[in-house]
Every structure is written in structure tokens, then in C-alpha cells.
ZALUM-439271 format. One record per atom (N, C-alpha, C): x, z, y. Coordinates in steps of 0.1 Angstrom, whole numbers, plus 5000, padded with zeros to 4 digits. Each point is the difference from the previous one (the first is absolute). Last residue first. Layout:
N
XZY;...
# end
This chain:
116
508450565246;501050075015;500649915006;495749944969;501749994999;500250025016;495750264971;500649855012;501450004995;495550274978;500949914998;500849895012;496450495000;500349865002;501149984999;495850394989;500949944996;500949895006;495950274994;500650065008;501749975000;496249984965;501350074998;500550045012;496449724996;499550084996;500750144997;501049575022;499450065010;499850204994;504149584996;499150104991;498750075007;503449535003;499150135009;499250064985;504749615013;498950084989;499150095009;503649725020;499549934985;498750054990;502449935056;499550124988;499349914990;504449975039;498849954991;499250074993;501850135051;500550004983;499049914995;502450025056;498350004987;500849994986;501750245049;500149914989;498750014991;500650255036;501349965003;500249874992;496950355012;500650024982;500849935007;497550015035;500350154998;500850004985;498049585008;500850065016;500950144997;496549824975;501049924995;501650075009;495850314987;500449905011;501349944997;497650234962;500250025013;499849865003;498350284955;500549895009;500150005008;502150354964;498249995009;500649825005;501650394966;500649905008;498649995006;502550494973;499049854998;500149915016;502250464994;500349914984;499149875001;499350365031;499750014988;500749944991;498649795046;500850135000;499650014982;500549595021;498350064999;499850134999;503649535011;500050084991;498750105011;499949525001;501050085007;499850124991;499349444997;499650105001;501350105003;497749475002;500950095002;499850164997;499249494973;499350125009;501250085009;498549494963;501450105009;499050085012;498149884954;500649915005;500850095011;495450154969;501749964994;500149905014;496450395010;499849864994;501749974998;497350465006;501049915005;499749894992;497650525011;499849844996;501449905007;499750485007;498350024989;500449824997;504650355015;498449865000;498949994995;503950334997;499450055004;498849875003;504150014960;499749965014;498750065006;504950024966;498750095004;498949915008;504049714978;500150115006;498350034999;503549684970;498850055004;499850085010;503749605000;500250134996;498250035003;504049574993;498350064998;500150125000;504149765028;499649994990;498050084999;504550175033;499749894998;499249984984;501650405014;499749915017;499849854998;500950544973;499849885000;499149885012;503950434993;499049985007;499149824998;503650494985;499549844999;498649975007;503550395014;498850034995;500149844996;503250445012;499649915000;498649954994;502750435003;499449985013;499749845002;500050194953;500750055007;499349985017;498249684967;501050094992;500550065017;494949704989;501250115006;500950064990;496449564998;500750104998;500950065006;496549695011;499949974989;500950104987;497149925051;501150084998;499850024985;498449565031;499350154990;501250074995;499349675049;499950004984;500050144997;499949845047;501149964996;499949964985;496350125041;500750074990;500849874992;497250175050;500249934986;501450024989;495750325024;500949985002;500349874985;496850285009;499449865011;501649935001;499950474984;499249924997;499649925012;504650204973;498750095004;498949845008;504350034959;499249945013;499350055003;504650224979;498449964998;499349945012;505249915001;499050125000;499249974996;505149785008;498450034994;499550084996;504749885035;499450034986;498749974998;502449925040;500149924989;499950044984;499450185049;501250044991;500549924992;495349865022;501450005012;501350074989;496449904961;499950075016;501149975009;497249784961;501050064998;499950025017;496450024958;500249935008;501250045006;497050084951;500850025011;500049905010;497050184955;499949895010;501050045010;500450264950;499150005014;500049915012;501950104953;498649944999;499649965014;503950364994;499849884987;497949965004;502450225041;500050074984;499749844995;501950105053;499549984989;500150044987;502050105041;499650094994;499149964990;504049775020;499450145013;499350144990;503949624984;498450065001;500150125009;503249484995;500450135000;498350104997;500749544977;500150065011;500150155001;499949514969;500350114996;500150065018;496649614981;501450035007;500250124995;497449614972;499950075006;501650065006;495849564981;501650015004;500450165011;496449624963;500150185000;502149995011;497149614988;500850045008;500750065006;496549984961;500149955009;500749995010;498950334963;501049925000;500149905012;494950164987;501650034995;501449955000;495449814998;500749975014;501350105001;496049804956;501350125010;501049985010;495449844961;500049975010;501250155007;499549814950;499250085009;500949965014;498549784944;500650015015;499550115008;500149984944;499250005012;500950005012;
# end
């Protein structure tokens, strides 16, 4: 049986200094140049994929699921901004800086698939 996986996809991540992100949590990087949790309306760089020590991986490129706070998205390019919590919302193209693609919506999960 075929299944459908955006996995892997240009999966491409940095290694950076950490402010204070945890494993899973939507970052964005600050005047220091490190990364922090994203607090909200704020945009955001990618998903803090692991920490060792005062560093942290940081995926920034490729398919990543995140949380989302939307009641409704349609697949093609959006902008969004981080939603506080761990979850994403849709913004202003203006205010995200950039549009992602989104490939998937989960409405019932609270779900969305984009490439960074």
C-alpha cells in the first residue's frame, strides 16, 4: 500500500546558541542571536528539534507538523506567526515576513503541515 509523506523534505536544520527553548517548541531568534520560545503574533524561524547543553538544533527548513490555533486553512502558501503555546495562527504576510506552504490541515487534531 502507498502512503502519502512529506517527511524528509528538505528537512534542513541549524545548530544555535539557546536562550531557552525546549524540544518541540516553535522558536524565533533574537537581537543576541540566540532562540527563544515564540510568544505570540510573533514570527518565527522553526521548531526546536533538540537541545544539548546551552545549544539547541533548530529545524528551518523542510515539512514540519505544528499545533495550530485556526478553525480553517486551505493548502497553498500562508503566512503565519507564532500563537503563544506552542501553536501557530495565521498572520499577516507583513508581520510573518514570509509565506509557508501548507500541505496538510488537521482541523479535528488542531494540526498543520507546512514546509518552512
Amino acid at each position: 500500500e502507498f502512503m502519502i509523506s512529506y517527511n524528509g523534505y528538505k528537512t534542513n536544520c541549524i545548530t544555535i546558541e539557546n536562550g531557552n527553548a525546549k524540544v518541540g517548541d516553535i522558536v524565533s531568534i533574537d537581537s543576541d542571536g540566540k532562540i527563544y520560545k515564540s510568544t505570540k503574533n510573533q514570527p518565527f524561524i522553526g521548531a526546536c528539534v533538540a537541545v544539548r547543553g546551552k545549544y539547541a538544533v533548530v529545524q528551518t527548513d523542510g515539512y514540519y507538523e505544528f499545533r495550530t490555533v485556526a478553525t480553517a486553512l486551505n493548502c497553498g502558501y500562508r503566512g503565519f506567526v507564532a500563537a503563544g503555546d506552542n501553536a501557530i495562527d495565521i498572520g499577516d504576510i507583513s508581520a510573518a515576513g514570509r509565506t509557508f506552504l501548507v500541505l496538510k490541515y488537521d482541523g479535528e487534531n488542531k494540526t498543520v503541515g507546512i514546509v518552512l
